[in-house]
CHARMM internal coordinates of N, CA and C (Angstrom, degrees):
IC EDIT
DIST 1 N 1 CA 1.4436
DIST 1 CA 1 C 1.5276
ANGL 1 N 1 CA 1 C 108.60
DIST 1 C 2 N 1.0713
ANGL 1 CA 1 C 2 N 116.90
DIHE 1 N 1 CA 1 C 2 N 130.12
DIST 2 N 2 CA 1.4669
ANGL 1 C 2 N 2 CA 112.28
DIHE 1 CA 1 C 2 N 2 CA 157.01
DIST 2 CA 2 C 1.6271
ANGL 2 N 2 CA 2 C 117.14
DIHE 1 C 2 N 2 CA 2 C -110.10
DIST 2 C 3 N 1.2782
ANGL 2 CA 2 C 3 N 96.70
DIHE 2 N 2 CA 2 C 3 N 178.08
DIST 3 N 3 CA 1.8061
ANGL 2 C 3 N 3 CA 113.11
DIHE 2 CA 2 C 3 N 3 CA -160.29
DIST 3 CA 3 C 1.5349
ANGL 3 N 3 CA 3 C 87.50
DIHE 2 C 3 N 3 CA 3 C -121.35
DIST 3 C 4 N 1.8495
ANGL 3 CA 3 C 4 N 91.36
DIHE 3 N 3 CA 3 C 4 N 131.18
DIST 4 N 4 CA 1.5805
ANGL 3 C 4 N 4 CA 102.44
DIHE 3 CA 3 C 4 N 4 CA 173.75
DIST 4 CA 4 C 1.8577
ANGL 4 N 4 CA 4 C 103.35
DIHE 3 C 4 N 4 CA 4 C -149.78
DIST 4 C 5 N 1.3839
ANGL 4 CA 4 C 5 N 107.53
DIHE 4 N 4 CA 4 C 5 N 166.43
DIST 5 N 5 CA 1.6412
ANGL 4 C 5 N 5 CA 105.55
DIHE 4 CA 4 C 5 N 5 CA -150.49
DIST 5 CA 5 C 1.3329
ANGL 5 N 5 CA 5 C 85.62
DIHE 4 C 5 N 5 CA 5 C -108.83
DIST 5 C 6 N 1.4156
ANGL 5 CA 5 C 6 N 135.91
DIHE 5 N 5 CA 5 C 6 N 140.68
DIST 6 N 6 CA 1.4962
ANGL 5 C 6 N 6 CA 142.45
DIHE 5 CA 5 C 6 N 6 CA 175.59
DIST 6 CA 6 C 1.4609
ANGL 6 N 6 CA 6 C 92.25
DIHE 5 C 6 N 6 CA 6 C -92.25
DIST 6 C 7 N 1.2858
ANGL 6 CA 6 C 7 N 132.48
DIHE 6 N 6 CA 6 C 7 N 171.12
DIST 7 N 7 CA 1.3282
ANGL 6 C 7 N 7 CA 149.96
DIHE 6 CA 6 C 7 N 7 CA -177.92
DIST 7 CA 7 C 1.4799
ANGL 7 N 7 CA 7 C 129.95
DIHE 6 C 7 N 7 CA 7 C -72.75
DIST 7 C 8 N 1.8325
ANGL 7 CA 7 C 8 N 98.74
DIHE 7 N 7 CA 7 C 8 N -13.71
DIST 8 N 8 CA 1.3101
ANGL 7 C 8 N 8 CA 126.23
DIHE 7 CA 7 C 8 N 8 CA 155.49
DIST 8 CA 8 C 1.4879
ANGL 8 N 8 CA 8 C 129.79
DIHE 7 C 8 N 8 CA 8 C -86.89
DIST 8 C 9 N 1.2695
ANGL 8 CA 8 C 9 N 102.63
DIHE 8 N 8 CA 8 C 9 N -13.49
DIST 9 N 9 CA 1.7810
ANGL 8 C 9 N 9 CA 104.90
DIHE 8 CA 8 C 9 N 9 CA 169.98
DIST 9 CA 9 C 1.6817
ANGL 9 N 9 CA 9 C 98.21
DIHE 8 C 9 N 9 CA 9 C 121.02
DIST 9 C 10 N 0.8177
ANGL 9 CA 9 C 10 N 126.36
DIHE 9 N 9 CA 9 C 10 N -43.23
DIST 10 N 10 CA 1.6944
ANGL 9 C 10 N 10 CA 147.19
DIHE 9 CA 9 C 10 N 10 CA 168.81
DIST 10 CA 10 C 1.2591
ANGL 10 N 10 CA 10 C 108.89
DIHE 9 C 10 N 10 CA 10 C -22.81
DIST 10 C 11 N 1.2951
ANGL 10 CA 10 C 11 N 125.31
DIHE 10 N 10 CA 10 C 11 N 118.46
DIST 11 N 11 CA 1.4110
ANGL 10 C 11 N 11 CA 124.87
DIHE 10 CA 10 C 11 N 11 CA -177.96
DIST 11 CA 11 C 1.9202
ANGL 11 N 11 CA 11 C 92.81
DIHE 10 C 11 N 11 CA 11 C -97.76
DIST 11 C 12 N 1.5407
ANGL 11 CA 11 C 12 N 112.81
DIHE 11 N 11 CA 11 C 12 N 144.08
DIST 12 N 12 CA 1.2611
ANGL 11 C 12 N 12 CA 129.62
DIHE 11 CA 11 C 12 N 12 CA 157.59
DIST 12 CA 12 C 1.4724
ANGL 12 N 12 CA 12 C 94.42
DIHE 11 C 12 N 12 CA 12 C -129.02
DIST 12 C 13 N 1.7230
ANGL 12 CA 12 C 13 N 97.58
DIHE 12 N 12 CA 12 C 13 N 160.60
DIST 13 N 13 CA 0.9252
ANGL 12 C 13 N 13 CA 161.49
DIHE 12 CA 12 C 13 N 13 CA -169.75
DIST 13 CA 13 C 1.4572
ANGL 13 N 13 CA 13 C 125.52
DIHE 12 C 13 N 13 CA 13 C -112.41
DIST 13 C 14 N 1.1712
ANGL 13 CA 13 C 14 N 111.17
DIHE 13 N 13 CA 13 C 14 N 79.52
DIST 14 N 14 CA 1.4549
ANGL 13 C 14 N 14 CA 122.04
DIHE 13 CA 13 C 14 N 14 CA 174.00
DIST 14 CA 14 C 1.5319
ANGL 14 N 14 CA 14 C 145.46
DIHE 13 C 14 N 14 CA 14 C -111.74
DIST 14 C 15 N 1.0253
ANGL 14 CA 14 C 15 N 138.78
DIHE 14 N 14 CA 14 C 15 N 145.67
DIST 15 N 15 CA 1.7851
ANGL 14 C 15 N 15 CA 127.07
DIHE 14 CA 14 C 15 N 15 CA -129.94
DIST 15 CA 15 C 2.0597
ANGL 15 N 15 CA 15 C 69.46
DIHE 14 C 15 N 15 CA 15 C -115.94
DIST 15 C 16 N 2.0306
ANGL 15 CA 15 C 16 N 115.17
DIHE 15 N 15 CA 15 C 16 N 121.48
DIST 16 N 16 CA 1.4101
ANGL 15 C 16 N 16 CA 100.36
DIHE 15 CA 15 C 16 N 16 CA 157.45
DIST 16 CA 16 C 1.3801
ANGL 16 N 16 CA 16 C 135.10
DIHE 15 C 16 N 16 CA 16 C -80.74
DIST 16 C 17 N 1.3881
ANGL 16 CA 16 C 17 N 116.47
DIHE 16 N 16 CA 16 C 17 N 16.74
DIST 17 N 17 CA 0.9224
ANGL 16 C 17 N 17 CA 117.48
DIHE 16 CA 16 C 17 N 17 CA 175.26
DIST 17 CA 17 C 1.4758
ANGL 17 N 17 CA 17 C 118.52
DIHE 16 C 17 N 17 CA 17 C -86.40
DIST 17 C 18 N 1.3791
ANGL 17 CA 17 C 18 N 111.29
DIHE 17 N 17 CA 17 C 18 N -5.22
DIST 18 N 18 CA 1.7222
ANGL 17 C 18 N 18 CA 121.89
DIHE 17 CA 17 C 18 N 18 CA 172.92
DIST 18 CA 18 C 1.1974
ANGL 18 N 18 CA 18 C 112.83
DIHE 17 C 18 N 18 CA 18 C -106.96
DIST 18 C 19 N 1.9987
ANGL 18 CA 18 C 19 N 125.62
DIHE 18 N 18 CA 18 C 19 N 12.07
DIST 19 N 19 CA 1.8385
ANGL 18 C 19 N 19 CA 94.31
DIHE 18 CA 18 C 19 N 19 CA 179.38
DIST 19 CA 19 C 1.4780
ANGL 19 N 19 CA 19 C 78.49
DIHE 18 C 19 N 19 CA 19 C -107.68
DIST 19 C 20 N 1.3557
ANGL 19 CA 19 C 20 N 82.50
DIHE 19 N 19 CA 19 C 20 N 157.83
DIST 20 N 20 CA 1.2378
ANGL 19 C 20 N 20 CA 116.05
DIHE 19 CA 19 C 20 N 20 CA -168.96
DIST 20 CA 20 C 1.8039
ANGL 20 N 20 CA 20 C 113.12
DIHE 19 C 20 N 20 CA 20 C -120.65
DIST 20 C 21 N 1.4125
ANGL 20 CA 20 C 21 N 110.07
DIHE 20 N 20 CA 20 C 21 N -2.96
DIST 21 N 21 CA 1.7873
ANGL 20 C 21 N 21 CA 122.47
DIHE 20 CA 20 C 21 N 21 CA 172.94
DIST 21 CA 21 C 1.8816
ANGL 21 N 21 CA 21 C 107.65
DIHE 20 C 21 N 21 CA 21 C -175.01
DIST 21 C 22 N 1.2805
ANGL 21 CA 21 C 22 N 95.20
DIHE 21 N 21 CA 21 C 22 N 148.13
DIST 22 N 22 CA 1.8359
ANGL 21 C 22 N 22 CA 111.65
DIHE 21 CA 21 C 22 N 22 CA -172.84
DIST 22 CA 22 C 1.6575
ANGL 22 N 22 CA 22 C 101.05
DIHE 21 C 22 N 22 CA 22 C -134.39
DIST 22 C 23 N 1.5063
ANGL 22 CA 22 C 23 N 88.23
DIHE 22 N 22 CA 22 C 23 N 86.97
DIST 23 N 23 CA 1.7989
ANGL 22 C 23 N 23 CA 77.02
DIHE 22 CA 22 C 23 N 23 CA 179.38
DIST 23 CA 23 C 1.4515
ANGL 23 N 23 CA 23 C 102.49
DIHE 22 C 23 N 23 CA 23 C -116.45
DIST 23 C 24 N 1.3539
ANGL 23 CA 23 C 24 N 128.40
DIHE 23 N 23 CA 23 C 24 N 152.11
DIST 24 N 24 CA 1.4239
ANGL 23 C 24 N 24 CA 162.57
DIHE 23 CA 23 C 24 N 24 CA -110.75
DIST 24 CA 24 C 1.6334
ANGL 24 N 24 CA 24 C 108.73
DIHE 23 C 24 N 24 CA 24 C -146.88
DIST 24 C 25 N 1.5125
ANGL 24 CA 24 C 25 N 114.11
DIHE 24 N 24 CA 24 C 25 N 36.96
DIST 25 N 25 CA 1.6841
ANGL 24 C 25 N 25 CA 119.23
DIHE 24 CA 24 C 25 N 25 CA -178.58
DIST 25 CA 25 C 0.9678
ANGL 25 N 25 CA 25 C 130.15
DIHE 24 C 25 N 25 CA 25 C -101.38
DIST 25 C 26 N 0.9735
ANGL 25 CA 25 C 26 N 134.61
DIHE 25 N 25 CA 25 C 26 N 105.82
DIST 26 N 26 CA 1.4791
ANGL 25 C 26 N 26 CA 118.22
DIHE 25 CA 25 C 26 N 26 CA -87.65
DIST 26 CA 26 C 1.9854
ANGL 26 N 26 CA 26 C 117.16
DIHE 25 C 26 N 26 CA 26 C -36.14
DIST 26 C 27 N 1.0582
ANGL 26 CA 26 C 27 N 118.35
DIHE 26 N 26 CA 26 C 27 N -17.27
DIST 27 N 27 CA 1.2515
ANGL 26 C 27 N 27 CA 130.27
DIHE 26 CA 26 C 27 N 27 CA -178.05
DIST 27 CA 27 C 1.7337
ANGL 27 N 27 CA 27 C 101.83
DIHE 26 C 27 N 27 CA 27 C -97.23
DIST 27 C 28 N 1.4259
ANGL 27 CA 27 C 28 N 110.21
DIHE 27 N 27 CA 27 C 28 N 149.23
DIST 28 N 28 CA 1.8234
ANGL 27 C 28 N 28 CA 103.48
DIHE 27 CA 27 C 28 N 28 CA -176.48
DIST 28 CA 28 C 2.0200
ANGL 28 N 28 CA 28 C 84.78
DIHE 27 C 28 N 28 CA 28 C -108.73
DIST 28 C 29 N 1.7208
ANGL 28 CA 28 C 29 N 68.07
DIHE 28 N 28 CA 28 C 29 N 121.81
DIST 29 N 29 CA 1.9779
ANGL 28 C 29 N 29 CA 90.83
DIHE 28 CA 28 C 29 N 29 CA 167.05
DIST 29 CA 29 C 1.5489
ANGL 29 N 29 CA 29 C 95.04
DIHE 28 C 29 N 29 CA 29 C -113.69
DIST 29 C 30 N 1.5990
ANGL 29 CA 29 C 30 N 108.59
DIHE 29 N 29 CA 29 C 30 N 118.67
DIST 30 N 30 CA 1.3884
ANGL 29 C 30 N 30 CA 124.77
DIHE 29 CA 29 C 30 N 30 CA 144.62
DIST 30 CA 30 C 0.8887
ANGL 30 N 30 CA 30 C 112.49
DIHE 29 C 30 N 30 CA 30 C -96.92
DIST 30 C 31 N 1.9213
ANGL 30 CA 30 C 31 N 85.95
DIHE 30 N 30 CA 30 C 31 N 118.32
DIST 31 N 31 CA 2.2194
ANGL 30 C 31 N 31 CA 100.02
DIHE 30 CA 30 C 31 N 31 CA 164.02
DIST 31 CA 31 C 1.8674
ANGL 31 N 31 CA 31 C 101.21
DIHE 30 C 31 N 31 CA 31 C -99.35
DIST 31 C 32 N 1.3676
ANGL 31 CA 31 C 32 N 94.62
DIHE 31 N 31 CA 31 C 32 N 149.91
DIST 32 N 32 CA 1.1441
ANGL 31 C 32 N 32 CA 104.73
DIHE 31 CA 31 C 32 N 32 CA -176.25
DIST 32 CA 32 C 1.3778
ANGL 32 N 32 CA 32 C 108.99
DIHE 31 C 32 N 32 CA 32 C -98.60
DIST 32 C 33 N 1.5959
ANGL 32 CA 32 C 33 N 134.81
DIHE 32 N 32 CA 32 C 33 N -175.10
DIST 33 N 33 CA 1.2965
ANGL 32 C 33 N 33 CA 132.72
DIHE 32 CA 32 C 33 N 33 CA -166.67
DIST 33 CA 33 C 1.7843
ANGL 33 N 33 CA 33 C 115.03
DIHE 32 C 33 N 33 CA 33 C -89.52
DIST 33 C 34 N 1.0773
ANGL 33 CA 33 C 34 N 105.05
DIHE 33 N 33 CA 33 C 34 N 3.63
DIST 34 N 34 CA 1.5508
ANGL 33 C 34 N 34 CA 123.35
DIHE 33 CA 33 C 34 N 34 CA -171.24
DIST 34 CA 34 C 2.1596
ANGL 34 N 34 CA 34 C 96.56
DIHE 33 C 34 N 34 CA 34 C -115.71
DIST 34 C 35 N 0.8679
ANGL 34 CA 34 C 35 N 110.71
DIHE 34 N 34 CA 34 C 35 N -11.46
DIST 35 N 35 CA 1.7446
ANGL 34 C 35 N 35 CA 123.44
DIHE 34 CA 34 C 35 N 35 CA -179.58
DIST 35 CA 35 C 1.2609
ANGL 35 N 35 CA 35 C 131.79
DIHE 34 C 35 N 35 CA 35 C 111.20
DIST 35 C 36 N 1.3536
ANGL 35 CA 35 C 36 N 101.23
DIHE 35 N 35 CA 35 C 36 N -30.65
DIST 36 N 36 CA 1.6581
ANGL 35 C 36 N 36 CA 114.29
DIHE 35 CA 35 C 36 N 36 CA -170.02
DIST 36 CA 36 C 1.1153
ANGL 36 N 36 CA 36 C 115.33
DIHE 35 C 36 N 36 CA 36 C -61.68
DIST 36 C 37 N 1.2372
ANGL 36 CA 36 C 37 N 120.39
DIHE 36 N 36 CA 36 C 37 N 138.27
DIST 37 N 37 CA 1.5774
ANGL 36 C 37 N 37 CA 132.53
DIHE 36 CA 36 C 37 N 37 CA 173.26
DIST 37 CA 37 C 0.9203
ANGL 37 N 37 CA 37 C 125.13
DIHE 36 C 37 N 37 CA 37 C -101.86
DIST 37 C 38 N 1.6880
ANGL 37 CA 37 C 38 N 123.98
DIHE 37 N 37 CA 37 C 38 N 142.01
DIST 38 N 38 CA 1.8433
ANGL 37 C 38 N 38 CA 124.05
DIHE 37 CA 37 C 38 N 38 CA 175.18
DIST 38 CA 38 C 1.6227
ANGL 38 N 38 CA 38 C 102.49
DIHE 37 C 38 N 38 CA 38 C -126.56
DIST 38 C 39 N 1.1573
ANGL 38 CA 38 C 39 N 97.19
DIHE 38 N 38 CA 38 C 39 N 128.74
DIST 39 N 39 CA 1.7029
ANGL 38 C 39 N 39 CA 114.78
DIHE 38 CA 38 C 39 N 39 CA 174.15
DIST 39 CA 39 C 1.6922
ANGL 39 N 39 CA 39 C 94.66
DIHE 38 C 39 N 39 CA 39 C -82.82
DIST 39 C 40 N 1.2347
ANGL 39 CA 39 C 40 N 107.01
DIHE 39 N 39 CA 39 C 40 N 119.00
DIST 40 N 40 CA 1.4599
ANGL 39 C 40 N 40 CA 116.24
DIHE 39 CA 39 C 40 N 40 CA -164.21
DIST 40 CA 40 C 1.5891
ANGL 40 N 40 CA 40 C 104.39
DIHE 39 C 40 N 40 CA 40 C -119.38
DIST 40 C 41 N 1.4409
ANGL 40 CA 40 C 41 N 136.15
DIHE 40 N 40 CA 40 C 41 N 136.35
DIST 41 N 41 CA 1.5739
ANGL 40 C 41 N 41 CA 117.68
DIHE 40 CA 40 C 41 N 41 CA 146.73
DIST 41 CA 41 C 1.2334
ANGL 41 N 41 CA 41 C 128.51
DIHE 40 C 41 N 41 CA 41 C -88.40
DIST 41 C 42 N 0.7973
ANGL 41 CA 41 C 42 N 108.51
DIHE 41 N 41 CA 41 C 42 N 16.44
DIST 42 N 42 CA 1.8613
ANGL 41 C 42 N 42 CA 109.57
DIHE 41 CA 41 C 42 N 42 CA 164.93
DIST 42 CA 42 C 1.6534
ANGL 42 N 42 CA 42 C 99.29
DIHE 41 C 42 N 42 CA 42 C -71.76
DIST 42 C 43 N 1.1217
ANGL 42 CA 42 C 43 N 107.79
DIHE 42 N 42 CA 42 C 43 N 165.75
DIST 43 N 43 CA 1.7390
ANGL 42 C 43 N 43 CA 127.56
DIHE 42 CA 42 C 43 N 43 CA -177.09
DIST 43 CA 43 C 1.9450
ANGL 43 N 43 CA 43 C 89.18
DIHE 42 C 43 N 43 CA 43 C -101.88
DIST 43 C 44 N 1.4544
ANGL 43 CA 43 C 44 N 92.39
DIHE 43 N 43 CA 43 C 44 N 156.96
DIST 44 N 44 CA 1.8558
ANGL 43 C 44 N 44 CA 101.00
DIHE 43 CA 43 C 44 N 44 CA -175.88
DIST 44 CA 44 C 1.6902
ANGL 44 N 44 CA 44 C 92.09
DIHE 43 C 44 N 44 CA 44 C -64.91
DIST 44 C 45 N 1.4898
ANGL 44 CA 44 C 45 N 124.35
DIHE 44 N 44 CA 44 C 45 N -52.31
DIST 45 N 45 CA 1.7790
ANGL 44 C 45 N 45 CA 103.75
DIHE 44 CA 44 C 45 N 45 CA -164.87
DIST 45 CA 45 C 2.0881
ANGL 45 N 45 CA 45 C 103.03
DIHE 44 C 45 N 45 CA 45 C -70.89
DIST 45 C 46 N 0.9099
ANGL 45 CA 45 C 46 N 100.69
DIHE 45 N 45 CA 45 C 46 N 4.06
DIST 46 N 46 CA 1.9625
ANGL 45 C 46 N 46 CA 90.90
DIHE 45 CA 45 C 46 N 46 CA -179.51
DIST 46 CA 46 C 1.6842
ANGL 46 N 46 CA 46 C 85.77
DIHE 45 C 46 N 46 CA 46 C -92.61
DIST 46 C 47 N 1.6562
ANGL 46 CA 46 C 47 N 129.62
DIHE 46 N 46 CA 46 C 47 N -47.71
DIST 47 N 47 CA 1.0094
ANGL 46 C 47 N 47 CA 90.36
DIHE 46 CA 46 C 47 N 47 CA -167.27
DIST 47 CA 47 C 1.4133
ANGL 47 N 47 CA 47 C 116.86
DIHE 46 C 47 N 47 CA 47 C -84.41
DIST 47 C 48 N 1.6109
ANGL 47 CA 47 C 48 N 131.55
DIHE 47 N 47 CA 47 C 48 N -10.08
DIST 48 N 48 CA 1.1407
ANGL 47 C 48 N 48 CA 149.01
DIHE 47 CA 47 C 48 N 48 CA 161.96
DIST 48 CA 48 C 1.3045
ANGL 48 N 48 CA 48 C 104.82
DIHE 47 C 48 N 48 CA 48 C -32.41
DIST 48 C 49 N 1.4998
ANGL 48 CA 48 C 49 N 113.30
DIHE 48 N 48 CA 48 C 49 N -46.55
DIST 49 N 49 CA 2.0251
ANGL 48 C 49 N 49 CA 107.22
DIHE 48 CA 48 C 49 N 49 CA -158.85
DIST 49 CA 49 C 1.3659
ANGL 49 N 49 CA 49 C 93.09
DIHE 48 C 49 N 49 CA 49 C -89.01
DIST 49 C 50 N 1.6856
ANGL 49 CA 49 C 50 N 120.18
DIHE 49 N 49 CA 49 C 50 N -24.57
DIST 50 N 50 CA 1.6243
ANGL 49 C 50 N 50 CA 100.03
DIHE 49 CA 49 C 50 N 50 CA 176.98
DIST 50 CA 50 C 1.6303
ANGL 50 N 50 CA 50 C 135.37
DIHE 49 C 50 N 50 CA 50 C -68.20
DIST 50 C 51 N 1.7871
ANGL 50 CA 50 C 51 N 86.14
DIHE 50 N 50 CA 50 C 51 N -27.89
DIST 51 N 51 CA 1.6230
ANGL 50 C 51 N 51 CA 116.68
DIHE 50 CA 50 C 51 N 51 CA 173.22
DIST 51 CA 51 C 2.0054
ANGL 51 N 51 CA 51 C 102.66
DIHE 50 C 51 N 51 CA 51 C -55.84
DIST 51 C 52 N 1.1699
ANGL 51 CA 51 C 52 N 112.35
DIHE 51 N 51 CA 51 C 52 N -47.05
DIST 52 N 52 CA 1.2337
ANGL 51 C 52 N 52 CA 113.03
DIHE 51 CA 51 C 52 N 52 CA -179.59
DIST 52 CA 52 C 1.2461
ANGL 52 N 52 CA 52 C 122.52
DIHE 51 C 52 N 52 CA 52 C -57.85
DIST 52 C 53 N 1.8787
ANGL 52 CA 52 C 53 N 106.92
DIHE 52 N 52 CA 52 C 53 N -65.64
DIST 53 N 53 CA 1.1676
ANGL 52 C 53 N 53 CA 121.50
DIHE 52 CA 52 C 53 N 53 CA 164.53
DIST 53 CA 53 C 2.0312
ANGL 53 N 53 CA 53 C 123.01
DIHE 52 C 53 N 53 CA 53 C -26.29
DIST 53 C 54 N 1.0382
ANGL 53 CA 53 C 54 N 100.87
DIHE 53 N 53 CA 53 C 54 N -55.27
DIST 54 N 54 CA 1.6137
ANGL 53 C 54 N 54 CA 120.37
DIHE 53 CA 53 C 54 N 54 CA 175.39
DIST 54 CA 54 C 1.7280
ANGL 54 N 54 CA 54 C 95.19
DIHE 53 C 54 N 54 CA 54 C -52.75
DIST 54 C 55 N 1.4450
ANGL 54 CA 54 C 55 N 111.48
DIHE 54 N 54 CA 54 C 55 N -77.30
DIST 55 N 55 CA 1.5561
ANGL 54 C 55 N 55 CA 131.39
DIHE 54 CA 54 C 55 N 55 CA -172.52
DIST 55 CA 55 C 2.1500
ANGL 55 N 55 CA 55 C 87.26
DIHE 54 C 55 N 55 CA 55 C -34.14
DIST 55 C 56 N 1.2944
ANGL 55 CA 55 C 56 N 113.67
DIHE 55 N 55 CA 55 C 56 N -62.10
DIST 56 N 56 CA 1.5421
ANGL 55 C 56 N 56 CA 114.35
DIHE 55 CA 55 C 56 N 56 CA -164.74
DIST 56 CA 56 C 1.6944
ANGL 56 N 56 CA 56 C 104.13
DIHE 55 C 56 N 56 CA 56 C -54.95
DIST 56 C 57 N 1.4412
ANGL 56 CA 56 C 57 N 127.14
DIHE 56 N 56 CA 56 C 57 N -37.31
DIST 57 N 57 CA 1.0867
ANGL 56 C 57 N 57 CA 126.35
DIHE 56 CA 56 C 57 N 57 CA -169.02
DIST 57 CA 57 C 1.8557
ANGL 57 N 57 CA 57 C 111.68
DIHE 56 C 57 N 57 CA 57 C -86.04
DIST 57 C 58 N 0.8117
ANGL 57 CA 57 C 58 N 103.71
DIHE 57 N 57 CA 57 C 58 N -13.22
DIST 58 N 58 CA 1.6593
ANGL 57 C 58 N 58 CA 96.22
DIHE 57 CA 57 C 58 N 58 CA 172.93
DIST 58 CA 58 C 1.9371
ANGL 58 N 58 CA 58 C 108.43
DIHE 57 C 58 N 58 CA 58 C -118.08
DIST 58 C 59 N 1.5007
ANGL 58 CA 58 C 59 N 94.02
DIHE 58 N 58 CA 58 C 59 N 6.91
DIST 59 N 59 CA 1.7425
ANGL 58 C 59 N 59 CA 80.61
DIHE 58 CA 58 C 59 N 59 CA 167.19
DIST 59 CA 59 C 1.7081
ANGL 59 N 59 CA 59 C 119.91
DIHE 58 C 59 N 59 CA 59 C 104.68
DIST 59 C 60 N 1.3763
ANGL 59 CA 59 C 60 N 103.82
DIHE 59 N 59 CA 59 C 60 N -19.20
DIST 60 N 60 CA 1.8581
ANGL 59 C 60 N 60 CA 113.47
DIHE 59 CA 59 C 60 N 60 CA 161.84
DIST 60 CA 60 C 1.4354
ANGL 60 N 60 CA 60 C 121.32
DIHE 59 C 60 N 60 CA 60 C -48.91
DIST 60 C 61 N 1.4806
ANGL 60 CA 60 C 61 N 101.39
DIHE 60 N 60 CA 60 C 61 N -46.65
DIST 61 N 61 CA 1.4001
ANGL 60 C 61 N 61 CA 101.58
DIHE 60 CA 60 C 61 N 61 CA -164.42
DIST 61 CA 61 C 1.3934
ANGL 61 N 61 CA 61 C 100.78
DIHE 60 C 61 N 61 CA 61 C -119.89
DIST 61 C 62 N 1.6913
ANGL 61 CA 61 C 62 N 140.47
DIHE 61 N 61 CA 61 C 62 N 157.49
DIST 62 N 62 CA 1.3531
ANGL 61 C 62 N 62 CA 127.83
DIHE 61 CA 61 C 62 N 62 CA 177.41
DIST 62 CA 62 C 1.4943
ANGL 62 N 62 CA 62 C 98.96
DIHE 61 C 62 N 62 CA 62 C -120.99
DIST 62 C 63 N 1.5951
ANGL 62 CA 62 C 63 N 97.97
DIHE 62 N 62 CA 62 C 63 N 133.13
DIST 63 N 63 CA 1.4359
ANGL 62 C 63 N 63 CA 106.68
DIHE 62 CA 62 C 63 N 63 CA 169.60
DIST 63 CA 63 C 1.4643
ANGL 63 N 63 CA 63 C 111.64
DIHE 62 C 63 N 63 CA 63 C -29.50
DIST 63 C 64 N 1.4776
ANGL 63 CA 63 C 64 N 115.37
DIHE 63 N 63 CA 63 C 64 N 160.65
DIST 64 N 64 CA 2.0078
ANGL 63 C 64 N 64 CA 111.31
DIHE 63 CA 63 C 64 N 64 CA 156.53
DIST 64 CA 64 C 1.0791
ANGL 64 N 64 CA 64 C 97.38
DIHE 63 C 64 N 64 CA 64 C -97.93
DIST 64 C 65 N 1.2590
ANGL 64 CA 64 C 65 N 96.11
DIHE 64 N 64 CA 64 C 65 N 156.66
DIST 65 N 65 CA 1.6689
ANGL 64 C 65 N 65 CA 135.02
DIHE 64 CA 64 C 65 N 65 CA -165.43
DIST 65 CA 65 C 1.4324
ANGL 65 N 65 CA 65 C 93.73
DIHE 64 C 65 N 65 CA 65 C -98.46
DIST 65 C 66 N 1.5748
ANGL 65 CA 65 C 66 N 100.55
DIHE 65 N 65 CA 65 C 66 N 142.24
DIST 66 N 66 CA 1.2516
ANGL 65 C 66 N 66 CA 120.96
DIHE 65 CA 65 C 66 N 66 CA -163.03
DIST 66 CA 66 C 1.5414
ANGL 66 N 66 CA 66 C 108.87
DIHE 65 C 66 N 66 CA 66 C -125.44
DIST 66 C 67 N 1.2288
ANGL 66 CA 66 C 67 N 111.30
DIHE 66 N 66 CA 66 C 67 N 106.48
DIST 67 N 67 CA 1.8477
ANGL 66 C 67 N 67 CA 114.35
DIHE 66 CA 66 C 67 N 67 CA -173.04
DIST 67 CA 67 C 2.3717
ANGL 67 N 67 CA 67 C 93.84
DIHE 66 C 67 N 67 CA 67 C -49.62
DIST 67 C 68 N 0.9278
ANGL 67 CA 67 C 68 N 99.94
DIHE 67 N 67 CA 67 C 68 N 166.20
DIST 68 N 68 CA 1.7056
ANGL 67 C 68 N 68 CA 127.99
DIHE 67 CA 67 C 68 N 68 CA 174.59
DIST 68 CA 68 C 1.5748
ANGL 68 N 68 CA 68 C 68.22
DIHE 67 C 68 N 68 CA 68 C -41.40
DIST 68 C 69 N 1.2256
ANGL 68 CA 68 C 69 N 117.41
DIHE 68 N 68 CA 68 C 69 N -109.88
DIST 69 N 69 CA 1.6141
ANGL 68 C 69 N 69 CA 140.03
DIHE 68 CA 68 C 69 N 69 CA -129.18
DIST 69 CA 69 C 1.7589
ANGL 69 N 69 CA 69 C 100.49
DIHE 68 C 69 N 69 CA 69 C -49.73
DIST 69 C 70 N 1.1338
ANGL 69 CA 69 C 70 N 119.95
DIHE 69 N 69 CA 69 C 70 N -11.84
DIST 70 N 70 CA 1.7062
ANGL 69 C 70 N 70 CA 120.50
DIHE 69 CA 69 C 70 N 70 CA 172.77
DIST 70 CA 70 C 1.1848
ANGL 70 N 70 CA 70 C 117.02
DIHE 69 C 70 N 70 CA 70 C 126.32
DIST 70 C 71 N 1.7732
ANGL 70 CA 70 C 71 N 122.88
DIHE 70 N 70 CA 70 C 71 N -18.64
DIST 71 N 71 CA 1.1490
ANGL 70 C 71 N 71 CA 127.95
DIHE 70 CA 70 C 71 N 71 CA -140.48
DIST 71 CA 71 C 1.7148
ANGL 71 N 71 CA 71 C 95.03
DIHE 70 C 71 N 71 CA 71 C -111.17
DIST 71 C 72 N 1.5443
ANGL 71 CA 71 C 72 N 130.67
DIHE 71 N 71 CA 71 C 72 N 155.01
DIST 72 N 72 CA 1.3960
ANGL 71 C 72 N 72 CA 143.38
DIHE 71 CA 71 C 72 N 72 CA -161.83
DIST 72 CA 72 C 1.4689
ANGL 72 N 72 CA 72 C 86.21
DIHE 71 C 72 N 72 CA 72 C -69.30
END
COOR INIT
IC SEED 1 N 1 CA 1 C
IC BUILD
């Protein structure tokens, strides 16, 4: 789940495995795969990196690999 701020201050709670679009008008409305929409203030790449972040922790996505010296 990640945590996102509605336009009222209100934190929701949303599962990324259900949005289904992150659009950027000037306000980011995520609709999810069932229809519903959240007027969000996060920007589309904040909620993008959380969508990832989530995706990295259950195994969708694989961290990058990091040569010895630190670097990608």
């Amino acid at each position: 789940m990640i945590a996102l701020t509605r336009l009222n201050g209100t934190v929701v709670w949303l599962n990324p495995l259900h949005i289904e679009l992150v659009e950027g008008t000037p306000d980011s409305v995520v609709t999810l795969t069932n229809g519903h929409k959240y007027v969000v203030l996060e920007d589309p790449e904040t909620i993008a990196s959380k969508m990832i972040e989530v995706y990295r922790r259950i195994g969708l996505v694989a961290a990058p690999v990091r040569d010895e010296e630190g670097g990608a």
